[in-house]
Structure formats: structure tokens, C-alpha cells
C-alpha positions in Angstrom: 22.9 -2.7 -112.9 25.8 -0.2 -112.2 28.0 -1.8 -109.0 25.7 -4.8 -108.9 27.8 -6.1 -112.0 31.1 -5.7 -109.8 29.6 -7.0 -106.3 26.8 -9.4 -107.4 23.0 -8.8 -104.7 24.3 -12.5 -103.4 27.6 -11.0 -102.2 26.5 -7.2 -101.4 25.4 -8.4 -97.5 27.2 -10.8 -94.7 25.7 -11.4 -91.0 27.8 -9.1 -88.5 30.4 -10.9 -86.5 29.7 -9.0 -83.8 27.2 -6.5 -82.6 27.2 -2.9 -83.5 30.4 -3.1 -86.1 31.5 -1.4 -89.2 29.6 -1.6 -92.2 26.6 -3.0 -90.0 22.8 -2.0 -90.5 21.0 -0.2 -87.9 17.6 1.9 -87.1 18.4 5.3 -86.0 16.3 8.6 -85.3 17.3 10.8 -88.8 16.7 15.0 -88.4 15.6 16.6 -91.4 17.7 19.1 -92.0 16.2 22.4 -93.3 18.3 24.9 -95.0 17.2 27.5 -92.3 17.0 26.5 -88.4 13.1 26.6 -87.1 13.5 27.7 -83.3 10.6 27.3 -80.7 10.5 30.6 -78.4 9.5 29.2 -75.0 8.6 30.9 -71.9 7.0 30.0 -68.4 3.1 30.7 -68.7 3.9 31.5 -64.9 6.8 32.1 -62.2 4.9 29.2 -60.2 4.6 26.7 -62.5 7.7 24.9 -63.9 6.2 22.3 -66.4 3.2 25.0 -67.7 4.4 27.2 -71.1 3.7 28.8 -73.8 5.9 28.8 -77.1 6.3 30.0 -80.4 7.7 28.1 -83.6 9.6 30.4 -86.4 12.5 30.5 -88.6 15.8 32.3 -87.5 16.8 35.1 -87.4 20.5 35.7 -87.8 20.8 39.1 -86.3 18.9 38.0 -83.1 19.5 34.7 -82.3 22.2 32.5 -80.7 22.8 35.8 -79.0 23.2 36.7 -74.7 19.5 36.6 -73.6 18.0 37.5 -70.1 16.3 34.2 -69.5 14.7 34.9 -66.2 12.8 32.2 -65.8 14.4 28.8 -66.4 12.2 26.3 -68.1 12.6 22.7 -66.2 14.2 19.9 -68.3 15.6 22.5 -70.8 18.3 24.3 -68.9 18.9 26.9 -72.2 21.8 29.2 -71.2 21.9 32.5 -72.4 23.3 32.6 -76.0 21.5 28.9 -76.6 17.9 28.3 -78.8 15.8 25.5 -78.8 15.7 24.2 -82.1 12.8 22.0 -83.8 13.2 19.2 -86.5 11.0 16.8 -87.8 12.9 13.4 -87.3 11.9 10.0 -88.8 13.4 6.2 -88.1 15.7 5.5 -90.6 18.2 2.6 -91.4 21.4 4.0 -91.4 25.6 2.0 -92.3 28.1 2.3 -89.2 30.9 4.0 -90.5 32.9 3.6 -87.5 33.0 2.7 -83.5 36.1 3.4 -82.5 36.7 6.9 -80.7 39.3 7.5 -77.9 37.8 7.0 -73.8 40.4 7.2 -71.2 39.2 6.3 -67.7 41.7 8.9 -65.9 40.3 11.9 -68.1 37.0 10.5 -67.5 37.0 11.0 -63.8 38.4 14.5 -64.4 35.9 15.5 -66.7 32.8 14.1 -64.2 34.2 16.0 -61.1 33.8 19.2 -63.7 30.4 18.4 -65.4 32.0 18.1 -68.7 31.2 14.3 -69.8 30.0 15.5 -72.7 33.9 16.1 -74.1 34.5 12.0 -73.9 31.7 9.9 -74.9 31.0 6.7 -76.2 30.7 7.6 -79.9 29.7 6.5 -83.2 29.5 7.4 -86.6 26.4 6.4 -88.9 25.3 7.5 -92.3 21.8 7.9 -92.9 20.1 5.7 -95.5 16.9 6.6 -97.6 14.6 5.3 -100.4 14.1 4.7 -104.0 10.8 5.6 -105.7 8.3 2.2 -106.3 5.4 2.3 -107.9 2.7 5.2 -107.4 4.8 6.4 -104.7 6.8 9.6 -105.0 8.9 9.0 -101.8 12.4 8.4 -102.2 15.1 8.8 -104.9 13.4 8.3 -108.6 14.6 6.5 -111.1 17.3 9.0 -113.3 19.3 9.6 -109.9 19.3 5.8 -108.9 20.7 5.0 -112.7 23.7 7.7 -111.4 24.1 6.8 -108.1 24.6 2.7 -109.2 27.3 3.4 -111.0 28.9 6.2 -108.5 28.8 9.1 -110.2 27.5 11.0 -106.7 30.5 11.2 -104.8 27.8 12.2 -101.6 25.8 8.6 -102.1 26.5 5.3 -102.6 23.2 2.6 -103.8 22.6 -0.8 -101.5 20.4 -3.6 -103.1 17.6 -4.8 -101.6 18.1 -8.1 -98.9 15.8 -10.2 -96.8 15.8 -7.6 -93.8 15.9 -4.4 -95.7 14.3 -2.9 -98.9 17.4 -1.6 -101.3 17.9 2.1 -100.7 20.6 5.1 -101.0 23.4 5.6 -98.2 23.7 9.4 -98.1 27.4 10.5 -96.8 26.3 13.9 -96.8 23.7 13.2 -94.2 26.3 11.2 -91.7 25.8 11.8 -87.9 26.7 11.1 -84.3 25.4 8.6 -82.2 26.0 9.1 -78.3 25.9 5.1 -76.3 23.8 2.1 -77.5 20.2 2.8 -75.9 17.9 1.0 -78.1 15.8 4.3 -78.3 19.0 5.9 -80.1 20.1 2.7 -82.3 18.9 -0.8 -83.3 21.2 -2.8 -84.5 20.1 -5.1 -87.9 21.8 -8.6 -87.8 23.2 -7.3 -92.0 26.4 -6.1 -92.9 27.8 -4.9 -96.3 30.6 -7.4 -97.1 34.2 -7.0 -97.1 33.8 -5.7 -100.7 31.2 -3.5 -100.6 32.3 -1.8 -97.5 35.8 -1.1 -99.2 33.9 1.0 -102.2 31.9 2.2 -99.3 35.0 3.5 -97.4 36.5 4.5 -100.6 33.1 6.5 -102.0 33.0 8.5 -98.3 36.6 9.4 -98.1 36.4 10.9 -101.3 33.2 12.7 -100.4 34.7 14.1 -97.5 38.2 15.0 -99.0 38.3 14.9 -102.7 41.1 12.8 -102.4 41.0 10.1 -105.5 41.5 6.6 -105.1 43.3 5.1 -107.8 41.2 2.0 -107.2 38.2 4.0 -107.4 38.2 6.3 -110.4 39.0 2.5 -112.1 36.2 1.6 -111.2 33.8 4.7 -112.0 35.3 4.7 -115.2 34.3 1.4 -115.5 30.8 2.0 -114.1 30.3 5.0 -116.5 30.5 3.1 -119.6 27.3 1.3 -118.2 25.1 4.0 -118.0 
């Protein structure tokens, strides 16, 4: 049972309050990562034609890439510069946990930075962490059994175990998978009307901030120890 004997299923989930909050579900396009970048060399099949190439997919090659290159054709809706490489991952629809919504826009610097072409350096920002699955039946997908027994009862410091709920199957948050989302286009992120509750989301703040700085929560290691015992 791990955390489910400290935050019962029937008080794991609340509705949002409002749209696109902390602790909130959402879909989201998830990369894969792979340990080594896969680049797709691209080129013009002709100086005429803009939309009309030809391209190669490898892996990378560390002496050679993300080095000054003499593009001299540019390829239309890619713009690469001359040090840049076009990278290729598979990508799937994932839910995903806001972690957080709240990143500094100032209207003054924003007018600065659109007279420069640099919107990019203030954007409508937030941060979500990736969530995946648990093995069932005859399927091998998703995390099996001997890791979900550890990851209940927080002994990952990089993931932290959901239940299942009427709008989502239960699954594994993964902190070491968190990622940027740029505005609230519906193609980059669908909000689900679920929430972890005020309980959950506090051992889900406290599990990430001691991912990301080995800090120890007082609160927390209480709690793991108490966790441990269960296992």
C-alpha cells in the first residue's frame, strides 16, 4: 500500500479550482530522451526548390557537431544557424503534474525584447513533470511490479506513485523527466479537471525538492522511515 496508508485513494485527487494550477493533471507531448542525440542531416535537393530535401538520420558525433557549418542553402521553416543541428525524438502524449505556473513577465521588458527578436527570453512558462505507467497484465509497458513496491513507499527520490481515479489509470510521476511548457495551445497541453490534494501535493513538493537538491525534509525522511517499514 506504501503512501496510500498515509493519503487514503479517496483523498489522493480534488477537482482544480481553477484551470491550469499546481498539482493539476494535464496531457502533454513527452520526448524520449536517448542517452545519445539522433540528428537528421538535411539539405535542399535543389537551389530552386525550398520545401523539396533530402536528409539523413544518425547519432552524434561530438567532434563534428554543434559546430560553425557553411549552410548555404537555408531550408524554409527551419532557419538552423551555423553551429545549430536538427535533432529527432520520438515523442508520445503523456499525462503529466503542473509543478508550477508562476514565472516573471514584465510588459516594459517585453516590448524591448520584441523590437530585438528576442521573445524567446520572456515567455509564458510552465513547469510539468511527466507521468508514465505501471505494468497490467500480459503487458510489459510501464513500471513492473518490484519498482512500484519501492516507489509507493518513496524510496526513489526521482519518482513519486499516483493511484488510479475516474479520469486517469494510476501511474508514476517521474521528476527526473520534468519539462517546459511554452503558452496554453491545446496542441502543447490539455488540461484534466484532477488535482492531487493539498496532501499529496505537499509529499509531492517535498519528494521533488529533494530530488533536485538533496536537501532533507524533516517531515519527509519521517515519513520514508515510516514507509520503509512497509515494504
Amino acid at each position: 500500500m506504501g503512501i496510500l496508508q498515509l493519503i487514503p485513494q479517496k483523498s489522493f485527487f480534488v477537482k482544480p479550482e481553477e484551470p491550469f494550477s499546481p498539482g493539476q493533471f494535464c496531457w502533454v507531448p513527452v520526448p524520449h530522451i536517448d542517452p545519445i542525440p539522433r540528428i537528421l542531416d538535411i539539405e535542399r535537393d535543389s537551389p530552386e526548390e525550398h520545401t523539396e530535401v533530402s536528409f539523413k538520420l544518425r547519432n552524434a558525433n561530438k567532434k563534428k557537431d554543434f559546430r560553425v557549418k557553411d549552410r548555404v542553402l537555408p531550408i524554409k521553416y527551419l532557419n538552423l544557424r551555423a553551429h545549430e543541428e536538427l535533432l529527432v525524438q520520438r515523442a508520445k502524449k503523456r499525462p503529466a503534474i503542473i509543478l508550477s505556473t508562476n514565472v516573471e513577465c514584465f510588459p516594459d521588458i517585453a516590448k524591448i525584447l520584441k523590437t530585438k527578436g528576442k521573445k524567446h527570453l520572456q515567455e509564458d512558462a510552465m513547469f510539468v513533470v511527466p507521468c508514465y505507467s505501471i505494468e497490467k497484465g500480459n503487458s510489459r509497458a510501464g513500471f513492473p511490479a518490484e519498482m512500484v513496491t519501492r516507489i509507493r513507499c518513496l524510496i526513489y527520490r526521482q519518482f513519486f506513485y499516483y493511484p488510479a481515479s475516474t479520469e486517469l489509470h494510476e501511474g508514476v510521476a517521474r521528476f527526473d523527466r520534468v519539462q517546459t511548457v511554452i503558452g496554453k495551445d491545446p496542441a502543447t497541453i490539455e488540461p484534466v479537471n484532477l488535482a492531487l490534494s493539498d496532501e499529496a501535493y505537499s509529499v509531492f513538493l517535498s519528494v521533488f525538492l529533494y530530488c533536485m537538491s538533496g536537501d532533507k525534509d524533516d517531515d519527509l525522511e519521517s515519513t520514508k522511515e515510516l514507509l520503509a517499514e512497509l515494504i
